[in-house]
Rosetta silent file (secondary structure, phi, psi, omega in degrees, C-alpha in Angstrom):
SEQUENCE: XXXXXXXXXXXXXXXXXXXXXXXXXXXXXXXXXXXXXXXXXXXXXXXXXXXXXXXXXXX
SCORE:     score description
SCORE:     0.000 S_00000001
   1 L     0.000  -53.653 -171.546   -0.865   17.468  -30.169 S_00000001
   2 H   -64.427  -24.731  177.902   -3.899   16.052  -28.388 S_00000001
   3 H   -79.092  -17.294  169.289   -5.709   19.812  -28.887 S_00000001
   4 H   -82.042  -39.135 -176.269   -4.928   19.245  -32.841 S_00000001
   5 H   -64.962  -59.519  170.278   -6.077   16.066  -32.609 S_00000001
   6 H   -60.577  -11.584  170.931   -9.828   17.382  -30.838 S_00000001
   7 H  -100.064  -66.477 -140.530  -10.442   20.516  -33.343 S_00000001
   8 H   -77.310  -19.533  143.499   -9.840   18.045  -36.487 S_00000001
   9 H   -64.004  -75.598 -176.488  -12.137   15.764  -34.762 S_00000001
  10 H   -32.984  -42.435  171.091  -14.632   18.424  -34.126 S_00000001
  11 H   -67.067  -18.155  160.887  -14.300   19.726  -37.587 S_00000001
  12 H   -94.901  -21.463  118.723  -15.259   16.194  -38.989 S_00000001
  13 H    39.409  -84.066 -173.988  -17.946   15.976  -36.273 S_00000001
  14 H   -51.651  -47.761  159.292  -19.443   18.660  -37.902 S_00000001
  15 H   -60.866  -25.592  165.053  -19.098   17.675  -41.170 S_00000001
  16 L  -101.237    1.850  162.834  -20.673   14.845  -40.716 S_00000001
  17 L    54.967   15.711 -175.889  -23.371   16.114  -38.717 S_00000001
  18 L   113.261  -25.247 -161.333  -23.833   13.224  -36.612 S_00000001
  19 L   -97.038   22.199  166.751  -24.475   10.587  -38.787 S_00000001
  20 L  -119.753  148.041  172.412  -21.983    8.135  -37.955 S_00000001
  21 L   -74.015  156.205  144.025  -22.384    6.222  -34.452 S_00000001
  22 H   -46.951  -29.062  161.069  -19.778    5.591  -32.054 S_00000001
  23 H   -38.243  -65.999  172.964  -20.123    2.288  -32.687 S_00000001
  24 H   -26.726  -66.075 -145.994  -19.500    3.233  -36.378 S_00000001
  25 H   -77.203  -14.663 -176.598  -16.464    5.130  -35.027 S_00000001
  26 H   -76.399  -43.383 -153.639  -14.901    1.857  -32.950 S_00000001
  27 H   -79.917  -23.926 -174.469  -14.865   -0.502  -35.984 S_00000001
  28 H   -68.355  -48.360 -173.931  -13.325    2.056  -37.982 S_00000001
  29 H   -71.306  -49.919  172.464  -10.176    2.700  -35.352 S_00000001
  30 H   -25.976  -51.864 -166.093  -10.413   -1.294  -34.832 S_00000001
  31 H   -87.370  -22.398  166.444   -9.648   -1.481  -38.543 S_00000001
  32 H   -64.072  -84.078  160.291   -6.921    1.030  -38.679 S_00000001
  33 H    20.802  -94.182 -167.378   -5.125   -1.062  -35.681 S_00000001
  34 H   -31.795  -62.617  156.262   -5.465   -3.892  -37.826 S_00000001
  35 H   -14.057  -85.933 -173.592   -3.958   -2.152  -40.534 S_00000001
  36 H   -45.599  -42.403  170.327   -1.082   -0.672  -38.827 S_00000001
  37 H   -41.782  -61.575 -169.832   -0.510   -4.588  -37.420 S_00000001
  38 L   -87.128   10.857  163.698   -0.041   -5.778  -40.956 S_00000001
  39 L   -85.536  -12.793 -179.146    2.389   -3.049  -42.396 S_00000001
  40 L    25.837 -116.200  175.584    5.386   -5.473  -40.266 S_00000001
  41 L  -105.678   22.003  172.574    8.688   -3.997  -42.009 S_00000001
  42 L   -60.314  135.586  145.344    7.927   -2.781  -45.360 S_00000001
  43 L    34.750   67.379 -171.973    9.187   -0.137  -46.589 S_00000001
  44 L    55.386   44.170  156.561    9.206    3.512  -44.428 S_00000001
  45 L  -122.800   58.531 -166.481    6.435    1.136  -41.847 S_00000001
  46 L   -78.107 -166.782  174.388    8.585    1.435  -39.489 S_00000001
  47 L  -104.742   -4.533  175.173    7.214    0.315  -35.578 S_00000001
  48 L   -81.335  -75.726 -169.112    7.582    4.040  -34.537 S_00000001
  49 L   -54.019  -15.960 -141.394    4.980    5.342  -37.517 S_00000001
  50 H  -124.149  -61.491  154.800    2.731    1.482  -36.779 S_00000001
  51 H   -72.216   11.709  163.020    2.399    3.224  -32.784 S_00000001
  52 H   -81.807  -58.510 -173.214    1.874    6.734  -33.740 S_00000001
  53 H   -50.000  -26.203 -172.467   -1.251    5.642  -36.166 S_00000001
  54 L  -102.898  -42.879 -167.868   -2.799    3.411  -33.086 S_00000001
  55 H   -63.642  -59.356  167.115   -2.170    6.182  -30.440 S_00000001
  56 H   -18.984  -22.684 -167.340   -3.818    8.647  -33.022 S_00000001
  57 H  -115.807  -70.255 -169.787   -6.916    6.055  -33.509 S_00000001
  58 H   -50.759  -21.769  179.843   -6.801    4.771  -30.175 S_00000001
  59 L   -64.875    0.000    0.000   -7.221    8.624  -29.204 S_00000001
C-alpha cells in the first residue's frame, strides 16, 4: 500500500509542478483530519474508514 500511496503522490507532484508548498500540503492533511473527526457515526463513517483517511493523510 505505502508504494501506491508514493507513485500517486509522485504523479500529483508532477502535476502540479511544484507549486504547492509543504506548508500548503500540512493544512490540507490538517483539514482532512478534521474532517474525518466530524463524520462521528453517520452513515457507512464508520471509525475503521475515519483511521484509514488519517493514516492515508497523515502518510
Amino acid at each position: 500500500m505505502a508504494d501506491e500511496l508514493v507513485r500517486i503522490g509522485k504523479v500529483h507532484a508532477r502535476l502540479l509542478r511544484g507549486e504547492l508548498t509543504g506548508k500548503l500540503w500540512n493544512v490540507v492533511a490538517e483539514t482532512f483530519i478534521d474532517c474525518t473527526l466530524e463524520w462521528g457515526d453517520r452513515r457507512c463513517r464508520s471509525e475503521t474508514v475515519r483511521k484509514a483517511w488519517a493514516l492515508i493523510v497523515a502518510f
